[in-house]
N, C-alpha and C positions, 0 to 999 in steps of 0.2 A: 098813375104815378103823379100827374099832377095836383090831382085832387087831393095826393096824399100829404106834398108840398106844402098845401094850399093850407091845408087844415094844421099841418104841423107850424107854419108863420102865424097861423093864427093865434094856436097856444101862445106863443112866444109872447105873440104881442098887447094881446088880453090881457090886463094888466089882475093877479091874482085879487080875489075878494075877503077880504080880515072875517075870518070866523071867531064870534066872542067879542068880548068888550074890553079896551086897553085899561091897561093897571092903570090906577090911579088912587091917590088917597079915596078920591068919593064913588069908589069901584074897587074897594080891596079885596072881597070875594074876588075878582077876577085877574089877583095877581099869585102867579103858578109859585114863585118862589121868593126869597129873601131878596137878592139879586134885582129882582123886579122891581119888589115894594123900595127898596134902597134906592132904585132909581127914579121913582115917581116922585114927580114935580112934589113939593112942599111939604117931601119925605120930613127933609134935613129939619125943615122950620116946625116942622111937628115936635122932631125929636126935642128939639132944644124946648118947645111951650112945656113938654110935658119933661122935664129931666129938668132944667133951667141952669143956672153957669155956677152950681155949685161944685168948689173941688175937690179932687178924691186924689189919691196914689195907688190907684188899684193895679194896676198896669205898671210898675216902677216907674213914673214918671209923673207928674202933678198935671191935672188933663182935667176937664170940665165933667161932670156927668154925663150931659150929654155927648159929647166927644166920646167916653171910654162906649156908650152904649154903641155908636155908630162904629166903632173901631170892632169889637168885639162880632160883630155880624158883617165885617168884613167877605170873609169868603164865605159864600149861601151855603148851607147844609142841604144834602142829600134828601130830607125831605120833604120839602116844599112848605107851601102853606099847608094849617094844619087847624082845623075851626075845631078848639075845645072847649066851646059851651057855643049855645044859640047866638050867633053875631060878634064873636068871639075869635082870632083868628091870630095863630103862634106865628111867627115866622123867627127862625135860627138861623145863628151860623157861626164861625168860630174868626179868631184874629190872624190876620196873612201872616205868616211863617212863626207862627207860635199855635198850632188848632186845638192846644190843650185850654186857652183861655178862649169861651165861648160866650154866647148871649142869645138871649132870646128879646123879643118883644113880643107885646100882644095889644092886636089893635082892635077896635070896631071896626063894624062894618063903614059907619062914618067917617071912617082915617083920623079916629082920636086915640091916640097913644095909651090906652091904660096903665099901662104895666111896664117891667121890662126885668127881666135876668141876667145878673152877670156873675159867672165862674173863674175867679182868678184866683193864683193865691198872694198870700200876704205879705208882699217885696217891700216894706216900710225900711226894717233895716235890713233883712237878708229876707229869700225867698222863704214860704211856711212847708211843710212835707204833705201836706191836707188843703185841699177844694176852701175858698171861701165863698160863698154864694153871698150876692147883695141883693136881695128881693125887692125893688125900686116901685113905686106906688106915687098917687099923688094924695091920695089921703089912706090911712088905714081900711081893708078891704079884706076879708077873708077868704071869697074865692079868689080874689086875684092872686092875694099868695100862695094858695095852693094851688093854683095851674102856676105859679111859676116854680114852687118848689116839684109838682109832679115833671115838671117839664127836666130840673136838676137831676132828680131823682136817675131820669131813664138815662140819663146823659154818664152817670155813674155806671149804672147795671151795664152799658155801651162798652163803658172800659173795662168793667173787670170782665166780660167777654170776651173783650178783645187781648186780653193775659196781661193789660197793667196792670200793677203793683196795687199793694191795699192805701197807699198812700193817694194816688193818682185815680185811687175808686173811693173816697171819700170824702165826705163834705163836710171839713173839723168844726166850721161856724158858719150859721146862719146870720143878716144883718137885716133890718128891715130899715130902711131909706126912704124917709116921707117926703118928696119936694113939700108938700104944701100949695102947691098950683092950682 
């Protein structure tokens, strides 16, 4: 009985050993989900180099690029990081208490921002009944808009699955958005 004691204070006390390597921008393979990447240190300061303080009203509300990108992967998506090309790596997620307006970004391996997606619609003067997709880039890029439009794409095929409406399953305009950075 003692021995058992003995072994079980041990457990306790044995301070648990980190299996893997912490998320970080210069470790982005090794972040599980949006959430994660969101929270690594010089997430924020990434977003903004690569989006930069141009303004948008994508979101009814006049908000920086960078802002709508970080707003829109608010709440992490269900499926984690998701590497669609060699060193390549999506991470999703939708805006808290709005999960129809979504986002993706895509980053390196190196924690340099590529890319990024954003699905909203078009609340300028009244909301639009159709998806706009802003495919965000820092210079024109053709894979990168196609994994962010493949990434659009499934995010549609999601909802008319799931019994929305043809409106709410389709993406009425594409925008392509050059920072120039």
């Amino acid at each position: 009985m003692h021995k058992t004691l003995l072994f079980a204070f041990l457990a306790l006390a044995t301070p648990a050993v980190a299996t893997g390597a912490e998320c970080s921008l210069k470790t982005v393979a090794q972040c599980d989900d949006t959430g994660a990447l969101a929270g690594a240190k010089g997430f924020e300061k990434a977003v903004d180099r690569f989006a930069g303080k141009q303004k948008v009203r994508w979101l009814g509300t006049r908000m920086t690029l960078s802002d709508v990108v970080q707003e829109v992967i608010g709440m992490p998506a269900d499926d984690g990081r998701k590497e669609v090309a060699p060193g390549l790596y999506r991470f999703a997620g939708s805006r808290p208490h709005s999960a129809m307006e979504r986002g993706a970004v895509f980053v390196a391996g190196d924690g340099t921002v590529k890319a990024a997606g954003v699905l909203n619609f078009d609340c300028t003067k009244s909301c639009g009944k159709t998806y706009v997709l802003a495919v965000i880039v820092q210079k024109p890029d053709p894979a990168l808009e196609t994994a962010v439009r493949a990434w659009a794409d499934e995010q549609m095929r999601q909802n008319a699955d799931a019994g929305y409406g043809k409106g709410d399953s389709t993406i009425g305009r594409t925008d392509l958005v050059v920072t120039g950075k």
